[in-house]
C-alpha positions as CSV (number, residue, x, y, z in Angstrom):
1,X,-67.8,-38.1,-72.6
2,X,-70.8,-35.6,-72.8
3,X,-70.3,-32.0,-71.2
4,X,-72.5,-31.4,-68.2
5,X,-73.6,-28.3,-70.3
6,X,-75.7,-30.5,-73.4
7,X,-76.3,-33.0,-70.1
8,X,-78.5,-30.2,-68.9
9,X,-79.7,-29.0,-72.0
10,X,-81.1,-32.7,-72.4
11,X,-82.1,-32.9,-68.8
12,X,-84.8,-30.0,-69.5
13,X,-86.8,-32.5,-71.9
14,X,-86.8,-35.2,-68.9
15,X,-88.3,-38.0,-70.5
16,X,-88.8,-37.0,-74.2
17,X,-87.7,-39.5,-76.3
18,X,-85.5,-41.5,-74.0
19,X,-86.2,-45.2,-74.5
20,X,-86.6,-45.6,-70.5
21,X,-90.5,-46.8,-70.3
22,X,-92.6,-44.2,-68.8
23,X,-93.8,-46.3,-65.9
24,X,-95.6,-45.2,-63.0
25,X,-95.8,-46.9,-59.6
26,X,-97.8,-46.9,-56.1
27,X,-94.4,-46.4,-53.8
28,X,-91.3,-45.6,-56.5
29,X,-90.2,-43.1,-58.8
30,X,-88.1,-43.8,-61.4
31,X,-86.1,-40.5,-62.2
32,X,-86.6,-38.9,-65.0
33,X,-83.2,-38.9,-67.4
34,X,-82.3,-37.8,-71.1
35,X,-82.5,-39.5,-74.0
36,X,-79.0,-40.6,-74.6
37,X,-79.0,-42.9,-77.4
38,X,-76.3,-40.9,-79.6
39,X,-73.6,-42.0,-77.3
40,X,-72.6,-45.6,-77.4
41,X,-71.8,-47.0,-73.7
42,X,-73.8,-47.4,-71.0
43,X,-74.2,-44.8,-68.2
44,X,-75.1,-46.1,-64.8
45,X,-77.4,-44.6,-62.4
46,X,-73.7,-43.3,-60.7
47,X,-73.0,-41.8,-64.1
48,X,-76.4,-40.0,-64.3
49,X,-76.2,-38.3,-60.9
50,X,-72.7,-37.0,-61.4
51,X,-73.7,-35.1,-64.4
52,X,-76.4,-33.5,-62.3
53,X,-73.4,-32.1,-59.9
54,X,-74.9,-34.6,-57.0
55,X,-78.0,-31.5,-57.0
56,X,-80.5,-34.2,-55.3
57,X,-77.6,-34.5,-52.3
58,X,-77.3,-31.0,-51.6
59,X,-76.9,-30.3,-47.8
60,X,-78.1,-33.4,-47.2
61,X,-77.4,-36.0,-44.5
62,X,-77.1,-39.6,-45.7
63,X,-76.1,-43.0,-45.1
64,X,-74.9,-45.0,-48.0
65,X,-75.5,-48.8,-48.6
66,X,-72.0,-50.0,-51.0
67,X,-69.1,-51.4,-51.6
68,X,-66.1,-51.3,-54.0
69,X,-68.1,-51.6,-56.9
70,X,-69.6,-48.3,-57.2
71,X,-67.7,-46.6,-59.4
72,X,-68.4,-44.6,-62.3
73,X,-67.3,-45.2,-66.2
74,X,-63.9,-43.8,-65.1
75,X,-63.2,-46.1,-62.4
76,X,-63.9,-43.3,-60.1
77,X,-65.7,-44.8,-56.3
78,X,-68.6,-43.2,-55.4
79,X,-67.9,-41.8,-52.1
80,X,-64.5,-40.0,-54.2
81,X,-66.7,-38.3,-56.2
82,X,-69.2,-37.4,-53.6
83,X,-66.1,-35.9,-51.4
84,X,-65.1,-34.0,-54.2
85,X,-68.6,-32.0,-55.2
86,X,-68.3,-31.4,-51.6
87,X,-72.2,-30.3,-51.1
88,X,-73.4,-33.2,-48.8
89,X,-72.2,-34.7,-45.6
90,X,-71.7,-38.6,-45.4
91,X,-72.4,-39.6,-41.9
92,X,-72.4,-43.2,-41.9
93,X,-71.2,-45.9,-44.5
94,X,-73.0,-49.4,-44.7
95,X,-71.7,-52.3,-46.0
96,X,-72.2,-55.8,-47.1
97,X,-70.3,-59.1,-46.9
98,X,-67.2,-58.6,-47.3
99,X,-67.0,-55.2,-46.3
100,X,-66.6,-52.0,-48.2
101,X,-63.2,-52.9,-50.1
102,X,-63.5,-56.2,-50.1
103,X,-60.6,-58.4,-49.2
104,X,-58.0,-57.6,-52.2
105,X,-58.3,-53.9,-52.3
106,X,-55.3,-52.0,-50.6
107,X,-58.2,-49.3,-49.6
108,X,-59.4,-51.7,-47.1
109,X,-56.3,-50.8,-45.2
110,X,-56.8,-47.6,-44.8
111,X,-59.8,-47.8,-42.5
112,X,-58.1,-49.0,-39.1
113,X,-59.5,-50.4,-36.1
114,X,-62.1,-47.7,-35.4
115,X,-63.9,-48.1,-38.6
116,X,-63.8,-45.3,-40.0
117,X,-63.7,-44.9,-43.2
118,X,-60.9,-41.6,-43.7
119,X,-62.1,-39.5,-46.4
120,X,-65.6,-38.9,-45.1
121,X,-64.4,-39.6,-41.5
122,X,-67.8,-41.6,-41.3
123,X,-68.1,-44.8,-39.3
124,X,-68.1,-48.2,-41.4
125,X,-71.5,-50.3,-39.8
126,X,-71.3,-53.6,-40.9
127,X,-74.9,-55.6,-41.9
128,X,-73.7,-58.3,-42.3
129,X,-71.5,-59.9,-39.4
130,X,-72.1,-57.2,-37.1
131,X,-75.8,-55.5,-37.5
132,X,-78.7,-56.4,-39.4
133,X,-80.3,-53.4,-39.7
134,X,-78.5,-50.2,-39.7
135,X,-78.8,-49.1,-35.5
136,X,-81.9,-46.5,-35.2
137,X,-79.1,-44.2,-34.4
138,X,-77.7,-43.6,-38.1
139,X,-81.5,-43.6,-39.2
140,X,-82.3,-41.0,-36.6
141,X,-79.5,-38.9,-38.2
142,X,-79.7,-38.9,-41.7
143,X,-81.9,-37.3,-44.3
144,X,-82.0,-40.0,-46.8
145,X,-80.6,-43.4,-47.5
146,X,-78.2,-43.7,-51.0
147,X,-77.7,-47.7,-52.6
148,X,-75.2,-48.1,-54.7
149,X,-73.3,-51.7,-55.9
150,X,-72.9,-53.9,-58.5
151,X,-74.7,-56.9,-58.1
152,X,-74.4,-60.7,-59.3
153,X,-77.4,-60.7,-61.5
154,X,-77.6,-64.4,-59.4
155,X,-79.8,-64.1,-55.9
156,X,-77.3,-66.5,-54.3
157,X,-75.4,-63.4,-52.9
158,X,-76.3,-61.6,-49.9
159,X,-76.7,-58.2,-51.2
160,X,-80.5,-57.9,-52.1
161,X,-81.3,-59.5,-48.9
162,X,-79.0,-56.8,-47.0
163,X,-80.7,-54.1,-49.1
164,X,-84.2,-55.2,-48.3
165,X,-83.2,-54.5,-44.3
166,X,-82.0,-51.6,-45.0
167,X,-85.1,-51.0,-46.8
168,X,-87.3,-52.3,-43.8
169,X,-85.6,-49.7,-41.4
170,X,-86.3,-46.8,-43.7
171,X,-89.8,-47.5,-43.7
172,X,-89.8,-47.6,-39.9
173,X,-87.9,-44.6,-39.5
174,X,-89.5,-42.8,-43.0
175,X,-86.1,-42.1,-44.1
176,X,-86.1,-42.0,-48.3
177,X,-84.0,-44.0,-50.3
178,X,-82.1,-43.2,-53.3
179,X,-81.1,-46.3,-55.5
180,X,-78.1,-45.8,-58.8
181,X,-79.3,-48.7,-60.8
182,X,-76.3,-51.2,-62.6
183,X,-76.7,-53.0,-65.2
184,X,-77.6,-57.4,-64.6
185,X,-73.8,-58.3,-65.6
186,X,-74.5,-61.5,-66.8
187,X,-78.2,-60.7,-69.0
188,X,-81.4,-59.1,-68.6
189,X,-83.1,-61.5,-70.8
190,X,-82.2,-65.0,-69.6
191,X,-83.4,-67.2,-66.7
192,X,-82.8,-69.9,-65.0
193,X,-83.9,-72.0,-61.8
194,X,-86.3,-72.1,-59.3
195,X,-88.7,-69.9,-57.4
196,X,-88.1,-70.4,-53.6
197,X,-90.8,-72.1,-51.7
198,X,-91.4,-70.2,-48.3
199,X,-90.2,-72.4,-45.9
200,X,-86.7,-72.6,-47.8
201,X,-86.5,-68.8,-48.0
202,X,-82.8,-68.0,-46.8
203,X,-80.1,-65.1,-47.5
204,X,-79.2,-66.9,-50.4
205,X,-83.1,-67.3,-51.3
206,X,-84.1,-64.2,-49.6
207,X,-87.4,-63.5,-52.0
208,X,-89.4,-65.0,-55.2
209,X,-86.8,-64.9,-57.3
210,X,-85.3,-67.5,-59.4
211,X,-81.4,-68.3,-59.0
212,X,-80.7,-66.6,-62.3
213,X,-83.3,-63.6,-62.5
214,X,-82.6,-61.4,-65.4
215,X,-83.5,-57.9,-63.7
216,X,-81.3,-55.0,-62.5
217,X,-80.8,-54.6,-58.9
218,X,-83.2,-51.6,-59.2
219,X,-85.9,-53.5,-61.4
220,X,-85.5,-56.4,-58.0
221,X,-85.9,-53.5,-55.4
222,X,-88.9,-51.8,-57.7
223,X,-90.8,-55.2,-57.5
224,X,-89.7,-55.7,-53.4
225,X,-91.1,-52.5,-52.6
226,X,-94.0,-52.6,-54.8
227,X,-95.2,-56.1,-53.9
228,X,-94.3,-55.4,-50.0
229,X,-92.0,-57.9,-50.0
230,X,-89.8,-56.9,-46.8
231,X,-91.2,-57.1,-43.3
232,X,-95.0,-57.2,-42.8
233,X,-95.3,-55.5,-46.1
234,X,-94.1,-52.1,-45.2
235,X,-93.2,-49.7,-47.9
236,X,-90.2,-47.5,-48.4
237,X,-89.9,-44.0,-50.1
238,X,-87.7,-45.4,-53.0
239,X,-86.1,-43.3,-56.0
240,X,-84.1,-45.1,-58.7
241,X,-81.9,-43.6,-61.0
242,X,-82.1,-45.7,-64.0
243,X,-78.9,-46.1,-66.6
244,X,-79.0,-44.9,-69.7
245,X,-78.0,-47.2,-73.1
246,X,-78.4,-50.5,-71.0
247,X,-80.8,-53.3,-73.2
248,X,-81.7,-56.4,-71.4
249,X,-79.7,-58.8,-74.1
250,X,-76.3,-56.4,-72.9
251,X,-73.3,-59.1,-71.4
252,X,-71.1,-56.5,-69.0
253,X,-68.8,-56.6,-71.5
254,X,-70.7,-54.9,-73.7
255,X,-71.4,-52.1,-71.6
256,X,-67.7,-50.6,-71.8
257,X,-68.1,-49.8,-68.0
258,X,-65.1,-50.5,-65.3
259,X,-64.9,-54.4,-64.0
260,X,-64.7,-54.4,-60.3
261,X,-64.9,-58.3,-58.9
262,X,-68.9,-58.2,-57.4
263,X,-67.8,-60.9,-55.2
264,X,-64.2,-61.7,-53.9
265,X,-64.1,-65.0,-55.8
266,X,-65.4,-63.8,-58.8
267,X,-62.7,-62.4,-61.3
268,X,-64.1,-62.2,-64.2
269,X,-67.3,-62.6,-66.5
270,X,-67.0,-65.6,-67.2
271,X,-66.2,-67.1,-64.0
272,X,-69.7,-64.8,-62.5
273,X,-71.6,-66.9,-65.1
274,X,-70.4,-70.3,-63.9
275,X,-71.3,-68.9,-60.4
276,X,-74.8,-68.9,-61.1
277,X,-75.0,-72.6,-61.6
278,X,-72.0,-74.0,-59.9
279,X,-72.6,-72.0,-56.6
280,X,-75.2,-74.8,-56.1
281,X,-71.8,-77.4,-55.2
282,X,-71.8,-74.9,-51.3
283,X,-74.7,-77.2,-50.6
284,X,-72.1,-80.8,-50.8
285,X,-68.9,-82.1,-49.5
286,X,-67.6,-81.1,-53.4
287,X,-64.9,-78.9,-54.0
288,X,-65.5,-76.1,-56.5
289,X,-62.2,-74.6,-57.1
290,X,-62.0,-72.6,-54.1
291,X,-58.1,-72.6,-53.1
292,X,-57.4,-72.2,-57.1
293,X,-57.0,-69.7,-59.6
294,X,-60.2,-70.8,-60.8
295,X,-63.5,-70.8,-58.6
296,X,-66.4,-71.8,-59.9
297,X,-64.7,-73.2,-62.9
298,X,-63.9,-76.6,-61.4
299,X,-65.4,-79.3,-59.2
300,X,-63.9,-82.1,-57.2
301,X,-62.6,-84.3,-54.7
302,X,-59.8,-86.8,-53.9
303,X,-62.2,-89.9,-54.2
304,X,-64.3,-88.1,-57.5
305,X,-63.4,-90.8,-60.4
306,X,-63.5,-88.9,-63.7
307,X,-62.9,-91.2,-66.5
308,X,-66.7,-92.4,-66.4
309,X,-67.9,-88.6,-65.7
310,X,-66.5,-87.2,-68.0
311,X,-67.8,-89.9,-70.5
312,X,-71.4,-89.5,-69.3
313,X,-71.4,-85.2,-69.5
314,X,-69.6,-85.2,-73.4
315,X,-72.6,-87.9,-74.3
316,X,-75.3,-85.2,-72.9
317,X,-74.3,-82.5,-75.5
318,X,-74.4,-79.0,-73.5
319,X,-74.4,-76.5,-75.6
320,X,-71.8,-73.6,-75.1
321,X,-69.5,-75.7,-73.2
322,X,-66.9,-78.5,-72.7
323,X,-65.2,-80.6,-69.9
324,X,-61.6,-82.0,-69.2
325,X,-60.0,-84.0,-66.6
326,X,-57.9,-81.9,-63.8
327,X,-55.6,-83.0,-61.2
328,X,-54.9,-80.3,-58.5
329,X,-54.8,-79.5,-55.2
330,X,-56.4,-76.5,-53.2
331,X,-54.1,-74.4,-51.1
332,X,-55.9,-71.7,-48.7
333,X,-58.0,-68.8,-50.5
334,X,-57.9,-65.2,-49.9
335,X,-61.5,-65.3,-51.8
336,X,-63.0,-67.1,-48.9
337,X,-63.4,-66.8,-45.6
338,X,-63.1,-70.6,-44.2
339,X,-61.0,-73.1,-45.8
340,X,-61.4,-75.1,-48.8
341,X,-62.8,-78.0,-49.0
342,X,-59.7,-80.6,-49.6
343,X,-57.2,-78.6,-48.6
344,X,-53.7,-79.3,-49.2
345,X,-55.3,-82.8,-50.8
346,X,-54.6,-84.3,-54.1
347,X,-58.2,-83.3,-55.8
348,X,-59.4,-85.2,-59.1
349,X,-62.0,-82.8,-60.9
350,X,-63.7,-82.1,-64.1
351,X,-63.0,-78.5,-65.2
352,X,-65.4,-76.5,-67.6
353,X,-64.9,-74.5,-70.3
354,X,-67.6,-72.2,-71.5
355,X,-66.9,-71.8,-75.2
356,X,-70.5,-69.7,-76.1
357,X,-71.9,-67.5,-73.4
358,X,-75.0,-67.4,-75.1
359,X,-76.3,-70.9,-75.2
360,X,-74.4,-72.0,-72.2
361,X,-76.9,-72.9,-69.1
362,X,-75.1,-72.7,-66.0
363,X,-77.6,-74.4,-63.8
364,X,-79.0,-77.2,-66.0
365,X,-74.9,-78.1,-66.2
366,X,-74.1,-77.8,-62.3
367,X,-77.1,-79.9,-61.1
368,X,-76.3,-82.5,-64.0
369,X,-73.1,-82.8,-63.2
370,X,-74.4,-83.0,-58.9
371,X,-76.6,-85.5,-60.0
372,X,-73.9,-87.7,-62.2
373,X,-71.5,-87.6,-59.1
374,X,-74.0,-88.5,-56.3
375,X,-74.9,-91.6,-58.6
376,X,-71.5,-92.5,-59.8
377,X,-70.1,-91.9,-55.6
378,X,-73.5,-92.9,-53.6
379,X,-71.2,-93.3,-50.4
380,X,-68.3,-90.5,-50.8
381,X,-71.3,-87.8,-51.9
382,X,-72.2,-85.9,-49.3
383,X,-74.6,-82.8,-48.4
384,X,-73.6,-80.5,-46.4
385,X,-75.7,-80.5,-42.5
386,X,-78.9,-78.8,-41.9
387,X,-80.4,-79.7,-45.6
388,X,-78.4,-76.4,-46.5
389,X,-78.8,-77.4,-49.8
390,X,-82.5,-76.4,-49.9
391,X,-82.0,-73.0,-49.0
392,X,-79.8,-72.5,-51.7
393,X,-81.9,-74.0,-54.5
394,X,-85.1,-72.4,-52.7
395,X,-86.8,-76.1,-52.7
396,X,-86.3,-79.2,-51.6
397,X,-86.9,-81.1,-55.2
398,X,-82.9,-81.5,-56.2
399,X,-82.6,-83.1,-52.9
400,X,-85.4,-85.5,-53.2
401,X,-84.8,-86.2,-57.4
402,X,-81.2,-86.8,-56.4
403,X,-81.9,-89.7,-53.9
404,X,-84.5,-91.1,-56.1
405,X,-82.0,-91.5,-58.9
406,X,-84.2,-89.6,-61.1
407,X,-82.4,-87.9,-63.9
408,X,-81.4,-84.0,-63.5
409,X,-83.7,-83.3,-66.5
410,X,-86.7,-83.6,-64.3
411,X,-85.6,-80.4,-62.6
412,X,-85.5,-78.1,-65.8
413,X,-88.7,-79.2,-66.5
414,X,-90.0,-78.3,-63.0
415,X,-88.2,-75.0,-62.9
416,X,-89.3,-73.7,-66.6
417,X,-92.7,-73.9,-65.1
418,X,-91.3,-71.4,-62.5
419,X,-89.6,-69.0,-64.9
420,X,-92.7,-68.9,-67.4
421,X,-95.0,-67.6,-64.6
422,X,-91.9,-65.2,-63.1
423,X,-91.4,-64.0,-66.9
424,X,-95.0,-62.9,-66.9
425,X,-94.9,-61.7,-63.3
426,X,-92.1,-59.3,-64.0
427,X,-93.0,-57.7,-67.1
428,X,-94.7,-54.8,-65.1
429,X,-91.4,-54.1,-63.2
430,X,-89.4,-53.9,-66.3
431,X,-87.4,-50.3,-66.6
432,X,-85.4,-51.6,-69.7
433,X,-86.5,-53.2,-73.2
């Protein structure tokens, strides 16, 4: 770990020969950080603003916008830290689903029926079940607006859509914000699915994104703010504080930084990957290994006959990736709020195995293997009501190409159309080579 003395030292050159691009925008600042390419790991935008003794928070008032994930290289939470430099006041803590500890963390606890979250004594407002934008009262109150948490690197969670209303009420009230970028967990350089179409724009499709995007939660709220994205095009007064060491071909496991599940369900790196391809099964009557050890990593149902499955996705060759057989049966899950699907029933299912991160394509395997069980089970195959598998592809096409029997191939096709104009689009938001 570097000293905050050479920190400084290197602070005093700002930008001079750090391999952060020097790019300049209408309505955000990137923040100026050292060249620290000598040290190996990655530092996160949590990591960078420790080292400067949390100067920028200095008698400040603020809100904060997290959850459990923002923690430093040591494992060390955010609002810790900030309670222990002890030169700011936290007034109000906002969260996301699943709240600020999530729902396996013995923190959560600790906050009682008020709300309140005990070390800051600052009240816990919920955006998500609760609010949807923070109440004009905490943005009356506070002197700036701090984001901090890790997200999927997939826009089917919640969290960039949450973010943008926060983002929405700071421009109304002209209350700054202050963003510690994270690295995308899953690749910077690799995308896949869709663009939403307006009309299917959703939480889960909240802007022009495609379902696996490639960019940092900073580079997404850059390109929001920029391109007005949030409410009648309203800007905010946004800050990020980039990492340092972070390349866009970087898995999370390579970035020697501290694991904390982004999503209750999600344990692990691999299973976050299969997320961003098998979270499209939400949208059925399937089973996807909610009420296992293994979401995300299975898909089934009592009536699902394998055999002939199975036969048809070893013929199509995947790369990175194999398929067995499983028997099991879902019981409960503490990772999700409703009940399985199938609970307590005797499942049949095809479980995946991703043997090379690199070439395996998460999407292009879920909606083949959707596609193989709504032919091979025209009857039993189900969507779920209200067409809510639209708003979680962003279109309407896997909906239509299923019930015209086309093959799944015809939706790559459509969507690398969609990611060769987004990989253009993007480039002038890019903070990381």
């Amino acid at each position: 770990m570097f000293t905050k003395k050479i920190f400084i030292i290197i602070l005093s050159s700002l930008l001079y020969g750090s391999d952060i691009p020097k790019v300049k925008f209408e309505n955000s600042i990137i923040l100026p950080i050292p060249d620290l390419s000598f040290f190996e790991n990655t530092y996160t935008g949590l990591d960078i603003i420790e080292q400067m003794d949390f100067e920028p928070f200095e008698n400040k008032k603020i809100a904060i916008l997290t959850n459990h994930t923002a923690v430093n290289r040591n494992g060390k939470h955010l609002l810790d830290l900030i309670h222990k430099a002890n030169n700011s006041n936290v007034l109000f803590i906002l969260t996301f689903e699943n709240g600020l500890w999530g729902v396996d963390d013995k923190r959560s606890t600790l906050i009682g029926r008020e709300g309140v979250e005990p070390l800051h004594e600052a009240p816990i407002i919920d955006l998500f079940d609760t609010y949807v934008y923070p109440p004009h009262w905490v943005m009356d109150e506070v002197d700036f607006l701090l984001v901090d948490f890790q997200d999927t690197g997939s826009r089917y969670a919640t969290y960039i859509a949450t973010m943008s209303k926060v983002f929405e009420a700071a421009s109304n009230h002209k209350v700054p914000v202050i963003l510690l970028d994270r690295p995308n967990p899953i690749r910077g350089d690799i995308l896949e699915g869709p663009i939403p179409r307006t009309e299917y724009q959703s939480y889960e499709s909240y802007h022009l994104l495609p379902i696996r995007h490639g960019l940092t939660y900073g580079e997404i709220s850059i390109m929001i703010n920029e391109m007005g994205w949030i409410d009648k095009s309203k800007k905010v007064d946004l800050t990020v504080v980039p990492m340092a060491n972070w390349n866009r071909n970087h898995w999370f496991s390579e970035t020697a930084l501290v694991w904390k599940n982004p999503k209750p369900s999600i344990q692990n790196e691999e299973t976050l990957l299969a997320y961003s391809g098998m979270d499209i099964f939400r949208g059925t009557n399937m089973n996807i290994g909610f009420g296992t050890e293994t979401p995300y990593l299975i898909v089934g149902a009592p009536w699902l006959s394998t055999t002939f499955l199975l036969e048809k996705l070893r013929s199509k060759l995947f790369e990175g990736v194999e398929f067995s057989e499983i028997s099991y049966r879902p019981h409960g899950s503490s990772y999700h709020k409703r009940v399985p699907k199938y609970d307590g029933q005797s499942c049949s299912g095809i479980k995946i195995f991703i043997k090379n991160k690199d070439t395996f394509e998460p999407l292009k395997v879920a909606t083949s293997i959707l596609f193989l069980i709504n032919q091979l089970h025209p009857r039993e195959f189900q969507w779920e009501a209200n067409d809510y598998i639209d708003k979680l592809f962003g279109t309407n096409e896997l909906r239509v190409m299923a019930a015209q029997k086309k093959p799944a191939s015809h939706l790559t096709a459509i969507w690398s159309q969609d990611i060769y104009k987004f990989s253009e689009f993007r480039q002038k938001f890019l903070i990381y080579k």
